[in-house]
C-alpha positions in Angstrom: 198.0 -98.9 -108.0 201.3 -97.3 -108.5 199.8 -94.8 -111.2 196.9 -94.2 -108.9 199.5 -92.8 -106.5 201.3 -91.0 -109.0 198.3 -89.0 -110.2 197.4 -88.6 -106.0 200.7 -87.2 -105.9 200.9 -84.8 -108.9 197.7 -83.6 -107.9 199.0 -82.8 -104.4 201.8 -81.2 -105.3 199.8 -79.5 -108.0 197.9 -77.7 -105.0 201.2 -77.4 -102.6 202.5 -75.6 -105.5 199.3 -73.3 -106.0 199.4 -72.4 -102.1 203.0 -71.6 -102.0 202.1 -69.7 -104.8 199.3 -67.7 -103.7 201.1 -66.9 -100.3 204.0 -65.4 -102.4 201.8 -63.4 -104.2 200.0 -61.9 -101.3 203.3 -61.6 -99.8 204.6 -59.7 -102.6 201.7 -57.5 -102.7 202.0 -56.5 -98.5 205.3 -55.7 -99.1 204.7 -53.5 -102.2 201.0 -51.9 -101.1 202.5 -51.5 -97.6 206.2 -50.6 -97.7 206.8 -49.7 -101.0 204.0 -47.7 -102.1 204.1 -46.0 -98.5 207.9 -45.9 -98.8 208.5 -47.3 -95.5 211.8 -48.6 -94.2 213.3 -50.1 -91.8 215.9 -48.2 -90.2 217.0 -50.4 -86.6 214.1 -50.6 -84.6 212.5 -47.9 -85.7 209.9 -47.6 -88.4 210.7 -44.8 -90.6 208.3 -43.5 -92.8 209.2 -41.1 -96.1 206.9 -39.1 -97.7 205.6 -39.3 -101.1 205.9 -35.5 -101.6 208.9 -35.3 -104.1 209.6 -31.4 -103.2 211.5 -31.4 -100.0 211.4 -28.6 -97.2 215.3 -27.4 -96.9 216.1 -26.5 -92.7 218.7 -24.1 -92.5 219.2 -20.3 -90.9 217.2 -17.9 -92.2 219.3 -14.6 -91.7 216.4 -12.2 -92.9 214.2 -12.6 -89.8 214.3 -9.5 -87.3 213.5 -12.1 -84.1 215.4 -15.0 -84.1 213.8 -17.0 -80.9 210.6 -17.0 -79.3 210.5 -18.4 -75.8 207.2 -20.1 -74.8 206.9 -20.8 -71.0 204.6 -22.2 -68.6 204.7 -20.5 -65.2 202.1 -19.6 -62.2 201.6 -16.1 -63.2 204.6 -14.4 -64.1 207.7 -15.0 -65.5 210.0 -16.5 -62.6 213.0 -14.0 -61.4 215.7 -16.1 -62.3 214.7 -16.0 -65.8 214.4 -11.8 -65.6 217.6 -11.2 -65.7 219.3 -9.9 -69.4 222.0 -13.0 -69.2 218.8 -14.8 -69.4 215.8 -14.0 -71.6 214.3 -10.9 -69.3 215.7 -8.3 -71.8 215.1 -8.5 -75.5 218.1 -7.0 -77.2 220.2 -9.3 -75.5 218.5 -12.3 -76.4 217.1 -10.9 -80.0 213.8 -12.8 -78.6 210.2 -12.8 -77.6 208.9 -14.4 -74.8 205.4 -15.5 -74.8 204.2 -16.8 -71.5 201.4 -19.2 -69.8 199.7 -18.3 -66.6 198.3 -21.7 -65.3 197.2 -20.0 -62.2 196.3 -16.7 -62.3 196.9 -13.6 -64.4 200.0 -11.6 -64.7 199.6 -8.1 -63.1 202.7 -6.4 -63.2 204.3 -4.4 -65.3 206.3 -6.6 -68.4 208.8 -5.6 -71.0 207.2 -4.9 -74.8 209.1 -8.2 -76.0 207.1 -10.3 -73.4 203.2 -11.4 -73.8 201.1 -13.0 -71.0 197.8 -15.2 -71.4 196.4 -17.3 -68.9 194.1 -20.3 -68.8 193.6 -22.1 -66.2 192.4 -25.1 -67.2 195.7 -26.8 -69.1 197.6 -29.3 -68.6 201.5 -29.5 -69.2 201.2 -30.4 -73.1 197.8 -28.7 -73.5 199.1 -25.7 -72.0 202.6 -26.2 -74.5 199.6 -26.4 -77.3 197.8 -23.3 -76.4 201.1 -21.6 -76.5 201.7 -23.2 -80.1 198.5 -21.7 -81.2 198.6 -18.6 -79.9 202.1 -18.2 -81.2 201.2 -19.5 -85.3 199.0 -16.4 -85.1 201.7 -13.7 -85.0 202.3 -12.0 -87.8 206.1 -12.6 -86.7 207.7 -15.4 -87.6 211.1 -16.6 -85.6 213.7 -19.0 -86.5 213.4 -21.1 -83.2 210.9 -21.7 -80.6 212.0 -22.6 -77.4 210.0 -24.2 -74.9 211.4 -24.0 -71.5 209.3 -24.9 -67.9 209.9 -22.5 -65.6 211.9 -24.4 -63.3 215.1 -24.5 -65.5 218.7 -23.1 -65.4 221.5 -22.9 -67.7 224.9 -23.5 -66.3 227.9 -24.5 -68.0 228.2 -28.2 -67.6 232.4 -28.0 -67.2 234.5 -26.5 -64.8 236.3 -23.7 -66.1 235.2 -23.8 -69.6 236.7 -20.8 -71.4 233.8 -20.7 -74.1 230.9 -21.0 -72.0 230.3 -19.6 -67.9 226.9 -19.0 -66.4 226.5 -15.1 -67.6 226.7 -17.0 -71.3 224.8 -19.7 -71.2 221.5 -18.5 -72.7 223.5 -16.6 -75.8 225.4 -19.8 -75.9 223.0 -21.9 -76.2 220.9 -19.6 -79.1 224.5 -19.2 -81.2 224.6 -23.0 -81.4 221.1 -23.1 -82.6 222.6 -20.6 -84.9 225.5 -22.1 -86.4 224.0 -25.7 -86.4 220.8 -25.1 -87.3 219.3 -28.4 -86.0 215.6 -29.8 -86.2 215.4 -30.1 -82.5 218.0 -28.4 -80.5 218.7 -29.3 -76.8 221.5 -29.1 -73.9 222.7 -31.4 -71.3 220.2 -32.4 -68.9 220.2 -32.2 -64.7 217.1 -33.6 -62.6 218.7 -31.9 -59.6 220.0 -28.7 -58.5 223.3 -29.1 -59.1 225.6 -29.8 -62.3 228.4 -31.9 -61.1 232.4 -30.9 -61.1 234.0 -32.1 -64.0 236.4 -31.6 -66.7 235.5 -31.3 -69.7 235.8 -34.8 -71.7 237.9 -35.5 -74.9 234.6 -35.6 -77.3 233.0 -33.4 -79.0 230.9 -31.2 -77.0 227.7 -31.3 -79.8 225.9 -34.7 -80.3 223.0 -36.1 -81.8 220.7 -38.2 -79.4 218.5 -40.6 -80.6 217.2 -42.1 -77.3 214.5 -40.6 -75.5 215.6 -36.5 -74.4 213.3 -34.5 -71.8 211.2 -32.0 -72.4 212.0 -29.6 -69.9 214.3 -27.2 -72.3 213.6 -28.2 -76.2 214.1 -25.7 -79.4 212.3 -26.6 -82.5 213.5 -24.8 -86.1 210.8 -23.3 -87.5 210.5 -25.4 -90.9 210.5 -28.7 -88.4 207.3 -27.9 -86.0 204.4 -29.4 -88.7 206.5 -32.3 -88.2 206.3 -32.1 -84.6 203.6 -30.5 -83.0 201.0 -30.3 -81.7 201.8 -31.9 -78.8 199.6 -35.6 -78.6 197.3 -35.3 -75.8 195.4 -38.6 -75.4 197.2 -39.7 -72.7 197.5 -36.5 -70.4 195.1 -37.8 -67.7 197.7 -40.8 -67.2 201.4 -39.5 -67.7 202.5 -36.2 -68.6 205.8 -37.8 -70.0 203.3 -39.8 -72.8 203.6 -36.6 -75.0 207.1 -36.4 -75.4 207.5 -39.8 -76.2 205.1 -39.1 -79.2 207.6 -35.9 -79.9 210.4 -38.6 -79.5 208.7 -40.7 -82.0 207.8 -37.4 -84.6 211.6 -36.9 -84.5 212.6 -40.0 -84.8 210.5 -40.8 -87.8 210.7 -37.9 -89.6 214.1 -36.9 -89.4 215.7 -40.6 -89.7 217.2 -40.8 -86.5 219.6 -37.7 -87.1 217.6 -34.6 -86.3 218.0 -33.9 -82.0 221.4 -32.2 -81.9 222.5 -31.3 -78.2 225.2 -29.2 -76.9 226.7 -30.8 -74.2 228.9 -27.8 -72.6 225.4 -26.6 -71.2 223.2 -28.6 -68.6 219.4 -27.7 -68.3 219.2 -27.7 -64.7 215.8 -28.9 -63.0 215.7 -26.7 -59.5 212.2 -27.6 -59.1 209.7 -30.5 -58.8 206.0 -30.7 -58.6 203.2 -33.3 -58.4 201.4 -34.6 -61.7 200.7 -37.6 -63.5 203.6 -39.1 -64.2 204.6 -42.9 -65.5 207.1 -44.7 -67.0 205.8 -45.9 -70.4 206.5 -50.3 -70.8 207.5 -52.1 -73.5 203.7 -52.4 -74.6 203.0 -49.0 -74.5 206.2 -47.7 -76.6 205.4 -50.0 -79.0 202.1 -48.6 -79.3 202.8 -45.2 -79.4 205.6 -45.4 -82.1 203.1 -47.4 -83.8 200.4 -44.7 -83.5 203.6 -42.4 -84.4 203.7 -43.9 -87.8 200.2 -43.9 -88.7 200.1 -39.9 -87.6 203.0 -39.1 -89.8 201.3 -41.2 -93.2 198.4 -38.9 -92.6 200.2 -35.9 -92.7 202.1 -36.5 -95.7 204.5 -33.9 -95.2 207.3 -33.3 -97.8 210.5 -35.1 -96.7 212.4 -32.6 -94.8 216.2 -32.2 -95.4 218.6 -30.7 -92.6 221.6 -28.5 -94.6 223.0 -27.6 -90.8 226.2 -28.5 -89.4 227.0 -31.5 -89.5 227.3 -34.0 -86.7 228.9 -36.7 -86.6 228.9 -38.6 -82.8 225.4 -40.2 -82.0 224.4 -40.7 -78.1 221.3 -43.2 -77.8 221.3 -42.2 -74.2 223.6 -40.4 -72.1 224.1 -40.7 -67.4 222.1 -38.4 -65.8 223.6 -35.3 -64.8 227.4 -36.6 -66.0 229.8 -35.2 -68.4 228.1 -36.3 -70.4 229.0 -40.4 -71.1 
């Protein structure tokens, strides 16, 4: 009796040991197939994927373009009056740009500086309508060192009182200089959902940041080595939230540039002076889970090259700053 339990027992054991051992080898095998072959990581709470292209893309000014920026906007017809003016982008030498503009509405019929270009369509949506402007502006023959897409309900005002480098007859130049000198994947500013940028001194931090939380769309530039990595804009969602499609960009930048690639200057606030109806809602838990996900997935079929920023560098990381403060 006591042998017959023996062999009972060695023979269970026997097939414990097989089943540990299978599991371990088809554990083994998801991780290599699925992270290491893929070379995925994980970096926080964020999925980050890295190419297996071994020839990286190198992001860094390019001083031989003639145009530095090219401004896409999305407007009712024409480009807005508050954005005519040469402190702003309405005359090309100041800004050493081109501005290429969306009539949503109807046509533009006036008469337009050379350095500005109007189509219209009137069947876009917000990220559709960024998207048409994305084609439209691959097809130059003139290639630019930023694109900068603004809605046409923004301002640029200096985010300090009295700040000696930056007042609101600078702002735009400001803005493109830092672009200049920092050379970031994604460069943004400060951020005001209101018509006002509040009274405050400026703080003892560094006025540039990275952000890794979620930034707003509203005012965005994007180096031109980083937009296969971002764009197109992801569209599936349009007919529920408008906001869906910058999470995705959220996610692109998040992924592909590790956490470190959105750079903002804080000493200027993107001021929001106007609001209009469309579909908007806040994603859930659910649904940003989804999408960074789906983020993932997009970026593995892409396969880009790993892309390396050679920029300034910066140091202080914001994962999300107050709305319309200076600035934490």
């Amino acid at each position: 009796m006591y042998f017959r339990y023996l062999r009972q027992s060695t023979i269970l054991s026997a097939i414990f040991l097989t089943l540990v051992v299978m599991a371990l080898v088809n554990i083994i095998s998801f991780w290599q197939s699925d992270f290491s072959n893929n070379r995925r990581y994980l970096r926080g709470s964020n999925r980050t994927y890295l190419s297996e292209n071994s020839s990286p893309v190198f992001l860094n000014a390019d001083n031989k373009m003639s145009k530095k920026f090219l401004y896409l906007l999305q407007t009712e017809t024409c480009m807005p009056e508050h954005l005519k003016n040469a402190n702003a982008i309405g005359n090309s030498s100041s800004c050493n740009c081109d501005v290429l503009i969306l009539g949503y509405k109807s046509s533009c019929n006036e008469a337009s500086p050379e350095h500005v270009q109007h189509v219209h369509d009137p069947n876009t949506t917000w990220s559709t309508g960024r998207n048409l402007l994305y084609n439209i502006a691959m097809k130059r023959t003139t290639k630019y060192l930023y694109y900068i897409y603004l809605d046409d309900d923004i301002l640029l005002k200096p985010s300090w009182e009295n700040d000696r480098e930056v007042n609101s007859d600078n702002s735009w130049r400001f803005f493109e200089r830092f672009l200049l000198e920092y050379t970031p994947p994604v460069g943004i500013t400060g951020f005001c959902n209101a018509n006002f940028v509040p009274s405050c001194k400026r703080p003892d931090k560094p006025a540039v940041i990275r952000i890794q939380g979620l930034f707003d769309a509203a005012f965005n530039a994007f180096h031109v080595k980083a937009l296969p990595y971002l764009l197109p804009y992801i569209t599936k969602y349009e007919d529920i939230s408008w906001w869906y499609s910058q999470h995705y960009l959220h996610g692109f930048a998040t992924v592909n540039f590790k956490g470190e690639g959105v750079v903002s200057n804080e000493a200027i606030t993107a001021v929001n002076i106007k609001h209009r109806n469309y579909p908007r809602r806040d994603a859930n838990v659910e649904t940003l889970k989804f999408i960074m996900q789906d983020v993932v997935e997009i970026v593995k079929r892409k396969n880009l090259p790993e892309i390396v920023w050679r920029g300034k560098k910066v140091t202080r990381v914001v994962l999300k700053r107050r709305d319309c403060s200076c600035y934490l």
